[in-house]
C-alpha positions as CSV (number, residue, x, y, z in Angstrom):
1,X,-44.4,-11.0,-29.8
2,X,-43.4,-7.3,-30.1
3,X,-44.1,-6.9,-26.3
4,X,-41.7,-10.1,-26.1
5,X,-38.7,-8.7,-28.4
6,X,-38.4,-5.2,-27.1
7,X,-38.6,-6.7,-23.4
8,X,-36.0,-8.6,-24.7
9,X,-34.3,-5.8,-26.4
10,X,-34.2,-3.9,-23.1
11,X,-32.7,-6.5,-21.0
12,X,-29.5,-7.0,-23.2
13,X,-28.9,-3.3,-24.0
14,X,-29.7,-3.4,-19.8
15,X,-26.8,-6.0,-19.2
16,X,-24.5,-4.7,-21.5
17,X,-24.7,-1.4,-19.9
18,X,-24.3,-2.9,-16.4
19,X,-21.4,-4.9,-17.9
20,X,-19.7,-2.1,-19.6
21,X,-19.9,0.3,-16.0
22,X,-18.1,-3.4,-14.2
23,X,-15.6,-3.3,-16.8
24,X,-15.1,0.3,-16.5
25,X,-15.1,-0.2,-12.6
26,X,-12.6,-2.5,-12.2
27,X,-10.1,-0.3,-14.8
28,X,-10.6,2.7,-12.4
29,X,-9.9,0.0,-9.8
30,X,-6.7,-0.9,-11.3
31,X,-5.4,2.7,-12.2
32,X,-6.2,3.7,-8.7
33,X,-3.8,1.2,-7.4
34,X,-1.3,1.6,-10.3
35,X,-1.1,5.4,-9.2
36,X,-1.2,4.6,-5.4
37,X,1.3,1.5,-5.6
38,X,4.8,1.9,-3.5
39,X,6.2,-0.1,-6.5
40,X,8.5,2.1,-9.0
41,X,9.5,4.4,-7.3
42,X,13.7,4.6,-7.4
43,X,16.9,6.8,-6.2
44,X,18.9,8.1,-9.1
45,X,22.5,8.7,-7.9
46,X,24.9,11.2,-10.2
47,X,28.7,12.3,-9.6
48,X,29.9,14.9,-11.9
49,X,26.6,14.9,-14.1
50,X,27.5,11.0,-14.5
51,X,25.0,8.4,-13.3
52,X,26.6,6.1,-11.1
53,X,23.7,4.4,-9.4
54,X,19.8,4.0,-10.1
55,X,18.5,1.8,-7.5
56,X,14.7,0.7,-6.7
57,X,13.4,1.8,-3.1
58,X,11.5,-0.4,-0.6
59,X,8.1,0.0,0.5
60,X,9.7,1.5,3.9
61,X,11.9,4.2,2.1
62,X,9.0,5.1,-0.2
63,X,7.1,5.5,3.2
64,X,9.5,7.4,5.0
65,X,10.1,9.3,1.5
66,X,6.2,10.8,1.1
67,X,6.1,11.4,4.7
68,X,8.9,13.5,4.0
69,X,7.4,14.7,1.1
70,X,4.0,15.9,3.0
71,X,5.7,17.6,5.9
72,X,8.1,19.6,3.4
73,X,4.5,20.8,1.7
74,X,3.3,21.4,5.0
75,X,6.2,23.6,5.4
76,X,5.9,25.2,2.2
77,X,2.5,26.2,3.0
78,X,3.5,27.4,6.8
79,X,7.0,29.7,5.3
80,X,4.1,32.0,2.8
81,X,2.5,34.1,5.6
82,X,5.4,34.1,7.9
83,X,7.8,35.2,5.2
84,X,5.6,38.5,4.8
85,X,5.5,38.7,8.3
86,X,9.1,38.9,8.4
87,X,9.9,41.1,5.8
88,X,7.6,44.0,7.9
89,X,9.6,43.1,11.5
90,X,13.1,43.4,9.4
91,X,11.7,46.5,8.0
92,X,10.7,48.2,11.7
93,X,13.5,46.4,12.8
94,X,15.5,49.1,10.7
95,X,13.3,51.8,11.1
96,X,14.4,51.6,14.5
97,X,17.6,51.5,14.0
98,X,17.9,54.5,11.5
99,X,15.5,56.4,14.0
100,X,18.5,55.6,16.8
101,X,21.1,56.4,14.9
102,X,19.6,59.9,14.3
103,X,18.5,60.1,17.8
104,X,21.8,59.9,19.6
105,X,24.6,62.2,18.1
106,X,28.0,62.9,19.7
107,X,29.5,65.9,18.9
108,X,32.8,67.5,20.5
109,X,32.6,65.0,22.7
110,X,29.2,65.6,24.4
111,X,26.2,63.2,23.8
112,X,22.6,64.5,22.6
113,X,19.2,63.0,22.5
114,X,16.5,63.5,20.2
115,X,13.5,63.1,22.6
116,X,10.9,63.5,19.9
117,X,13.2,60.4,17.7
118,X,13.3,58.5,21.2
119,X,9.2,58.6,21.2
120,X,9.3,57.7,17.8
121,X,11.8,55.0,18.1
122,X,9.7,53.5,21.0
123,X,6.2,54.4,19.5
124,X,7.8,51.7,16.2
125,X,9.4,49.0,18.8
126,X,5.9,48.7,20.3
127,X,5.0,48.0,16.7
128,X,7.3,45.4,16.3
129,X,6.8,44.0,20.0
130,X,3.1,44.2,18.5
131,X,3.4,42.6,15.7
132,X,5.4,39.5,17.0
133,X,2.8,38.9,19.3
134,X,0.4,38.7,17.1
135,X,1.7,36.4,14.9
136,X,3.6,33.9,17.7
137,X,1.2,31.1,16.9
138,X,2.8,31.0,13.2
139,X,5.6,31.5,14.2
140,X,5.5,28.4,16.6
141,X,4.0,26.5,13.7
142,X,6.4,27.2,11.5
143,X,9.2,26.0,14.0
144,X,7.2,22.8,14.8
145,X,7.0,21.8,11.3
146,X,10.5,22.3,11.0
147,X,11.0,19.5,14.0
148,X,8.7,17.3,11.7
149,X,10.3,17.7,8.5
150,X,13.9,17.4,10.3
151,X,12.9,14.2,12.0
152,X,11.4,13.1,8.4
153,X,14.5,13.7,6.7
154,X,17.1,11.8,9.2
155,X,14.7,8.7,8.9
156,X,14.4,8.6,5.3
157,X,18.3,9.8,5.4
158,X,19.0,6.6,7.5
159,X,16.4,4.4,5.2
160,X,18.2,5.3,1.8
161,X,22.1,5.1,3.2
162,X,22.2,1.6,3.1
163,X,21.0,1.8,-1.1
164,X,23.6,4.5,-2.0
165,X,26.1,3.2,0.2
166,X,29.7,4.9,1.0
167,X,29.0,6.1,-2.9
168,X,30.5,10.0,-3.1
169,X,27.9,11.6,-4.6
170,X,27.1,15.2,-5.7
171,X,23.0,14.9,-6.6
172,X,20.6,12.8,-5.5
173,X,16.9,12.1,-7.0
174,X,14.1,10.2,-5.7
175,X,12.2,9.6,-8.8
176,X,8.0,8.6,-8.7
177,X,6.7,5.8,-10.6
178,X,7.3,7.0,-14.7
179,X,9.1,10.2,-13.4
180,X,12.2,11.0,-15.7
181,X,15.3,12.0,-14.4
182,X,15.8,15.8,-14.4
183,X,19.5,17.0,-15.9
184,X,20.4,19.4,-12.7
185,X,24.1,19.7,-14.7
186,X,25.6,23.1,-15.6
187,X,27.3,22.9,-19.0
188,X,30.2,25.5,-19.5
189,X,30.8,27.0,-22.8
């Protein structure tokens, strides 16, 4: 009979755990769609730090919105390297021209060269020509994304017209599901 109760014992603590993880299953299931859901997400309209519109957007605006959204990370990620990457061309870029301005002098009317600054002024535009090259593919990259996040951003321009309509407007927020507004406005003392 002992045999028979903790058999028994072990079956119920058995289901209950199996029933507990399909309860706990199904929440997850239900969060997961909560957070993934096109539902709730809305356009906040201001004029003058004054709300004038707060509208709901439609399963195509929230599309064309995180598409948007994605390609503007994309973007983000692409402008890091190639930021640095410019900041060293702009820097040879006037290196050279210092070492050009020191390299050709006029003086009582007659022109001189620098040879020596010439060779150096070549020696860092072969830097720079190097440089470039190396680096096109970002470059390229960086452009390309810029096509997609253009192209993103007249769709979901077009999309949300029609919700803010010929309103005037001076800030516009797309807000996510539970997002709170953020107050962009500058007070003056």
């Amino acid at each position: 009979m002992l045999k028979t109760l903790n058999f028994i014992t072990i079956i119920s603590i058995t289901a209950a755990f199996a029933s507990y993880a399909h309860v706990q299953s199904q929440i997850q299931q239900v969060e997961n769609q909560q957070a993934n859901s096109k539902d709730g997400y809305r356009v906040l309209v201001s004029q003058h730090c004054q709300q004038i519109l707060e509208a709901p957007l439609n399963a195509e605006q929230v599309d064309s919105y995180l598409t948007m959204k994605k390609h503007s990370e994309k973007m983000r990620e692409l402008e890091q390297p190639v930021s640095k990457i410019s900041a060293q061309m702009s820097e040879l870029g006037d290196q050279i021209q210092a070492i050009t301005q020191q390299a050709y002098v006029v003086t009582d009317d007659k022109l001189s060269i620098d040879k020596t600054l010439l060779a150096q002024q070549q020696s860092v535009s072969a830097e720079l020509e190097q440089l470039a090259a190396e680096n096109k593919g970002k470059f390229t990259a960086l452009e390309t994304q810029g096509k997609h996040l253009h192209q993103a951003a007249q769709r979901f321009e077009a999309l949300i017209t029609p919700t803010i309509g010929d309103i005037e407007y001076s800030h516009v927020q797309i807000l996510a599901p539970g997002e709170r507004p953020k107050n962009n406005c500058l007070t003056r003392n």
